[in-house]
C-alpha positions as a printed NumPy array, in Angstrom:
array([[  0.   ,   0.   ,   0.   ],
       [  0.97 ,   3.799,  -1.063],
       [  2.073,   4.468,   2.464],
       [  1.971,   8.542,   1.446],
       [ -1.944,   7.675,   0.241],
       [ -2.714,   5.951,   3.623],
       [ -0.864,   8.7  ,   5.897],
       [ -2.708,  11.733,   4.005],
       [ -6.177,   9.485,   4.152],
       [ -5.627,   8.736,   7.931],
       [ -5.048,  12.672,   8.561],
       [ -8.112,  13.555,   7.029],
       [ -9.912,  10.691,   9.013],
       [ -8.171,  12.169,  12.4  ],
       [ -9.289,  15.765,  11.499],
       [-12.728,  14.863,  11.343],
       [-12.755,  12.812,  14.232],
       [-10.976,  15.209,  16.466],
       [-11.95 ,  18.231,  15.36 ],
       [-10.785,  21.298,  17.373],
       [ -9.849,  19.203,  20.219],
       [-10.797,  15.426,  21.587],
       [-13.026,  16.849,  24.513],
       [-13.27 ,  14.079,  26.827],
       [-10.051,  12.885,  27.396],
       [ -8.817,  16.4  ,  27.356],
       [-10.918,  16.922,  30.563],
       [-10.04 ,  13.679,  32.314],
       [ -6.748,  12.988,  31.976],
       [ -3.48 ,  15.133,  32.278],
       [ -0.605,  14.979,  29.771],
       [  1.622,  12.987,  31.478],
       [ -0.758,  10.017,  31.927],
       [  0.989,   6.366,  30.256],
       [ -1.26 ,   3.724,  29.63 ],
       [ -0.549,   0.252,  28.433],
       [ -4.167,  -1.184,  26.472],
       [ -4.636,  -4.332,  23.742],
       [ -6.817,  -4.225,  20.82 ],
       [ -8.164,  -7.892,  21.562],
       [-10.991,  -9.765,  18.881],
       [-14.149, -10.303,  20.239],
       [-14.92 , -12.625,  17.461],
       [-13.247, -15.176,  14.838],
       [-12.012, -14.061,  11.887],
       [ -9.294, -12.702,   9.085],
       [ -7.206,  -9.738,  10.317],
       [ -6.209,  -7.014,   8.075],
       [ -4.896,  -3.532,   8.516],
       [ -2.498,  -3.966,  11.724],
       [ -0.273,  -1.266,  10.389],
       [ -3.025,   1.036,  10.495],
       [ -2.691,   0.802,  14.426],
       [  1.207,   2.06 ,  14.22 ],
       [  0.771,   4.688,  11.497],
       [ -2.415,   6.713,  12.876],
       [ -0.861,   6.69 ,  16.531],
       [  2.631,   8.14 ,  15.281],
       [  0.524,  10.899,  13.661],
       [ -0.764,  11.559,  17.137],
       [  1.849,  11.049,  18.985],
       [  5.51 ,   9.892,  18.896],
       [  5.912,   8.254,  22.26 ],
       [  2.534,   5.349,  21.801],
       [  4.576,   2.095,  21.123],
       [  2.842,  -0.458,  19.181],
       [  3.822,  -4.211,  19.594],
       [  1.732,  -6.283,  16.799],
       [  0.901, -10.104,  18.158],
       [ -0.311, -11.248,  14.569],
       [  0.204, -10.368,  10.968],
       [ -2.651,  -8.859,   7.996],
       [ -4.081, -12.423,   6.712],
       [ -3.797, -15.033,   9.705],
       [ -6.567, -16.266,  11.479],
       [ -7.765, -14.962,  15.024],
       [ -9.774, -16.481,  17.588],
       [-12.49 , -14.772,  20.318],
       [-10.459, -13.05 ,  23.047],
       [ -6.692, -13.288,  21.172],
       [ -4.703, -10.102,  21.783],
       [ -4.024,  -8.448,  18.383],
       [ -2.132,  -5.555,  19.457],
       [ -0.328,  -3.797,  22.556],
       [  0.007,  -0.106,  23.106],
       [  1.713,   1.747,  25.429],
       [  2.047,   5.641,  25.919],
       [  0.194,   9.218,  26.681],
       [ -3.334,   7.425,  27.728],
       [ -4.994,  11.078,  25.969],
       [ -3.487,   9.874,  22.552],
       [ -4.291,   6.133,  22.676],
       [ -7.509,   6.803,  23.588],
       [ -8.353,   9.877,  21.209],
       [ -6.662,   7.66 ,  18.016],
       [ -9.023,   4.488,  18.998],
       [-12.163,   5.38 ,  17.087],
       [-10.591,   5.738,  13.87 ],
       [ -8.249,   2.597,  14.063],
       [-10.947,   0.669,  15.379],
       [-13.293,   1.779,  12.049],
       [-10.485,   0.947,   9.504],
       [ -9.51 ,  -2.768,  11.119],
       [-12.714,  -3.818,  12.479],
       [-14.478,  -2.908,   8.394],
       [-10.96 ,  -4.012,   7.176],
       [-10.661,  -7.545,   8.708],
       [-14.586,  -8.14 ,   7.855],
       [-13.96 ,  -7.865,   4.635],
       [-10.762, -10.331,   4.61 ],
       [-12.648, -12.776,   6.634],
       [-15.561, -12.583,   3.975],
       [-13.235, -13.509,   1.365],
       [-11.412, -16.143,   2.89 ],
       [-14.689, -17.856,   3.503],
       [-15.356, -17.692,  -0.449],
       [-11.924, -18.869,  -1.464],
       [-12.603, -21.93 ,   1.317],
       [-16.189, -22.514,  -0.079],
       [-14.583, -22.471,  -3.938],
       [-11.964, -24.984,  -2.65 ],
       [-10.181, -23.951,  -6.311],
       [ -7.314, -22.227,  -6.904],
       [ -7.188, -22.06 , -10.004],
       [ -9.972, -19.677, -10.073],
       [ -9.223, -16.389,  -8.425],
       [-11.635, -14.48 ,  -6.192],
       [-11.044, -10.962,  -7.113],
       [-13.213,  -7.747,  -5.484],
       [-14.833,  -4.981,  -7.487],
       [-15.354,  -1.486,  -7.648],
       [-18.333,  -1.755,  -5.378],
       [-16.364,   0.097,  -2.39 ],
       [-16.759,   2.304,   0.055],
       [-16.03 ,   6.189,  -1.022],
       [-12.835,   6.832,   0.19 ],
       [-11.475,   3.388,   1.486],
       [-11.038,   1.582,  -1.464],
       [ -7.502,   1.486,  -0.997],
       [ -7.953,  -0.087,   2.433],
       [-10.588,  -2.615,   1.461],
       [ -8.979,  -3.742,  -1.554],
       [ -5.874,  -4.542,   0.535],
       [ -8.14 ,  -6.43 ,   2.857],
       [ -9.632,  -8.95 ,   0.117],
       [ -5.679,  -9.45 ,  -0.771],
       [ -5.078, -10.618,   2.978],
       [ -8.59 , -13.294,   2.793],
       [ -6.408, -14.319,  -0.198],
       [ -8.242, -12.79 ,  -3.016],
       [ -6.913, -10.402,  -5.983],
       [ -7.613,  -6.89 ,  -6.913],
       [ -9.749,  -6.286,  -9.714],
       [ -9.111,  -2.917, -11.847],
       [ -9.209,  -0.124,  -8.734],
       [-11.214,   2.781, -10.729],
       [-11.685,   3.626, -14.176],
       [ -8.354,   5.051, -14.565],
       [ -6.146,   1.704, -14.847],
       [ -8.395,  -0.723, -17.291],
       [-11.089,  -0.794, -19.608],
       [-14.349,  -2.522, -19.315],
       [-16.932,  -2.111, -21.871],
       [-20.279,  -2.773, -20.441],
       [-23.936,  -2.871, -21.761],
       [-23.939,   0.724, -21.919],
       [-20.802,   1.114, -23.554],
       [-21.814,  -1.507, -26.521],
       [-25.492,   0.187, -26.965],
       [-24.156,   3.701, -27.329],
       [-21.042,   2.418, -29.567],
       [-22.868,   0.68 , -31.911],
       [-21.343,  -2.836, -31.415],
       [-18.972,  -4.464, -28.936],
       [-16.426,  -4.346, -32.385],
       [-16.6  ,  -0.998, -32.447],
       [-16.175,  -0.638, -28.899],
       [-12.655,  -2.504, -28.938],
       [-12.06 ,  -0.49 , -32.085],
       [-11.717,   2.724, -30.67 ],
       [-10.218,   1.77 , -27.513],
       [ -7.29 ,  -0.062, -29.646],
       [ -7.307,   2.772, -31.609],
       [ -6.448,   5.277, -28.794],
       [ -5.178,   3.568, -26.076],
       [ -1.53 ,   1.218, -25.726],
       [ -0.785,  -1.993, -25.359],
       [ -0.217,  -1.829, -21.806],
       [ -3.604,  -1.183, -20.905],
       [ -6.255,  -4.32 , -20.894],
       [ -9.716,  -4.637, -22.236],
       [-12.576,  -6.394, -20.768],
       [-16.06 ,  -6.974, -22.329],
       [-19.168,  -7.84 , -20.335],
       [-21.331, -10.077, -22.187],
       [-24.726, -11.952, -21.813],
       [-25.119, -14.157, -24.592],
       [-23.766, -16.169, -26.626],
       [-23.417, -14.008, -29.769],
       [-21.809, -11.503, -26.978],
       [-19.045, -14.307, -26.486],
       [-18.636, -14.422, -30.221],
       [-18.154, -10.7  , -31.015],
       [-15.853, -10.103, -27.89 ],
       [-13.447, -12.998, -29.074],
       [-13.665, -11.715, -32.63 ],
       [-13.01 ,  -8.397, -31.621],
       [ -9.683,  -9.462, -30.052],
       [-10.919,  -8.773, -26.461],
       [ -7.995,  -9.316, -23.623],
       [-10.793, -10.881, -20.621],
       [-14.112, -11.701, -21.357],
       [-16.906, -11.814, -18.396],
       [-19.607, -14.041, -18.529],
       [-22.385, -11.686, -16.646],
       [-25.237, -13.183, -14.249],
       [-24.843, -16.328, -15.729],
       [-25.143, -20.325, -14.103],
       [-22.314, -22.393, -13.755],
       [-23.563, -24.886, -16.632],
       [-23.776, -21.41 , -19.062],
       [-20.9  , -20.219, -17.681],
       [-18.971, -23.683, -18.598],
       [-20.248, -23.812, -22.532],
       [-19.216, -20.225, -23.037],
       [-15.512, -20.468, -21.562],
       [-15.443, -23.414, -24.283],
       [-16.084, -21.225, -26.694],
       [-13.03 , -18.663, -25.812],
       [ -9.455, -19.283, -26.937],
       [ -6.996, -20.012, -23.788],
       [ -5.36 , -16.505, -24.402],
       [ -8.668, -15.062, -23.719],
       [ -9.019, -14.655, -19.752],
       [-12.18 , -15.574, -18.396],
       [-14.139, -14.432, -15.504],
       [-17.453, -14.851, -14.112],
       [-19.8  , -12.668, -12.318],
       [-23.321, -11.581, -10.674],
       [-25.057, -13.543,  -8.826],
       [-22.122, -15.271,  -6.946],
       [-23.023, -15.936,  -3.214],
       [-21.616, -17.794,  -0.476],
       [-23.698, -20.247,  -0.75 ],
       [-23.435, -21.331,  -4.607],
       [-20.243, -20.319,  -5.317],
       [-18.837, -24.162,  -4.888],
       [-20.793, -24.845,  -8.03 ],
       [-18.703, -22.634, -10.125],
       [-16.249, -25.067,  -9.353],
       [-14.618, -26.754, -12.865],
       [-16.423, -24.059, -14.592],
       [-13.144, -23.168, -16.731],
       [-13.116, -19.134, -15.526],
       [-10.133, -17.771, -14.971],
       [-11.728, -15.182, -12.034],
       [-14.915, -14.978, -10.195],
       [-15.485, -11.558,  -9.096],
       [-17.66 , -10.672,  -6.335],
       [-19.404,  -7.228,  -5.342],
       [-20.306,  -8.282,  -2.079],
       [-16.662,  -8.807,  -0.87 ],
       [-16.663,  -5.151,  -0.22 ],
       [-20.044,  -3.75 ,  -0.519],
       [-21.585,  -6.027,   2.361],
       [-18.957,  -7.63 ,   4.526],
       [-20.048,  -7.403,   8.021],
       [-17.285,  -5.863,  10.37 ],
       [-15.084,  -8.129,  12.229],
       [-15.527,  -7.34 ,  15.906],
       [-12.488,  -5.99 ,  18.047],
       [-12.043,  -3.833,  20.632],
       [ -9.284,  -1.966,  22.806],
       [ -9.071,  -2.216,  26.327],
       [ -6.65 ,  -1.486,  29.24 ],
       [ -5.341,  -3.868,  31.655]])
């Protein structure tokens, strides 16, 4: 991760937060007051973000010391310490709110997707995210599907091309699409086409596509239209994907299954901080 990006973010997230001042522990507690707290999980799960915990308190404050009991992508347990903290008890505590948003949303996310790439039992086929994220933390929950052990898809509109429904209707034809896009852009930069039939398949191959994605299709569709794309042709399928049906995309022949919900309704993994 752009670790400029994630300190300028984090700022911005502190600002807001704080405000003018962090009221409370202002009015409690004087300066020189240490502390020594854990970030603990109050549930199982996939952790992800940890050096969110280091970075956000050295913004505050220079003397916290962070030690770090487990690393982005291993498992944790009810009650297993995650974290240790030790310094000014008016920094820990004012920095909490906003560490606690970023790894608690963060490590739901990477437990989500470790549960999909269990339930798919294929490696082969990659689990990737979309670009169904949260305004402003995309960078952090894309990182989080990579530590559940899935893959990025494109991150915005800016670094590949995917022509769509839209895209075809207004251009005329999905060959005309690709057309202009080869036309302007280089060979560095991909090109995707959604499709949702078979004459789709057909036109996108034709037209020299780089990844073709089988949209809101069944696993039996899905497997007679990868047979009908050459092996440099990457697959991928997509839409109606769940937990509970993903194992019968299993054998299917994609190259990547990508799911929305990785990011757009992972449930927050639940940790806390506490002092002892």
């Amino acid at each position: 991760m752009n670790e400029l990006l994630i300190k300028q973010k984090l700022e911005s997230f502190l600002i807001e937060d704080i405000g003018t001042s962090d009221l409370s522990v202002e009015n409690i507690f004087p300066e020189d007051k240490h502390a020594h707290a854990i970030f603990h999980a109050k549930a199982d799960g996939v952790i992800a973000g940890l050096h969110i915990i280091n970075t956000t308190y050295q913004l505050l404050d220079s003397q916290i010391n962070v030690t770090l009991h487990k690393k982005d992508g291993e498992e944790v347990v009810n009650g297993e310490t995650i974290a240790e903290v030790t310094g000014p008890v008016q920094s820990i505590l004012t920095g909490e709110r906003v560490i606690l948003n970023l790894l608690q949303r963060m490590s739901g996310i990477a437990t989500i997707t470790h549960e999909a790439v269990q339930r798919l039992r294929q490696p082969e086929i990659r689990i990737c995210d979309t670009r169904k994220t949260t305004p402003g933390l995309r960078i952090f929950e894309k990182y989080a599907v990579t530590c559940g052990g899935g893959f990025n898809h494109r991150f915005g509109l800016y670094d590949g091309v995917m022509i769509k429904d839209n895209h075809i209707a207004f251009a005329g034809s999905i060959e005309k699409a690709v057309q202009h896009v080869r036309h302007k852009l280089g060979p560095m930069v991909k090109i995707e086409v959604e499709t949702e039939s078979i004459s789709d398949v057909n036109d996108a191959v034709s037209a020299g596509a780089d990844i073709i994605m089988f949209d809101n299709q069944t696993p039996e569709t899905v497997t007679k239209w990868n047979s009908l794309v050459p092996d440099n042709i990457l697959t991928e399928a997509s839409g109606n994907i769940t937990l509970e049906n993903i194992a019968t995309y299993r054998n299917t022949g994609v190259d990547l299954i990508s799911l929305g919900y990785l990011t757009h309704s992972a449930v927050a993994l639940d940790i806390s901080l506490g002092g002892i």
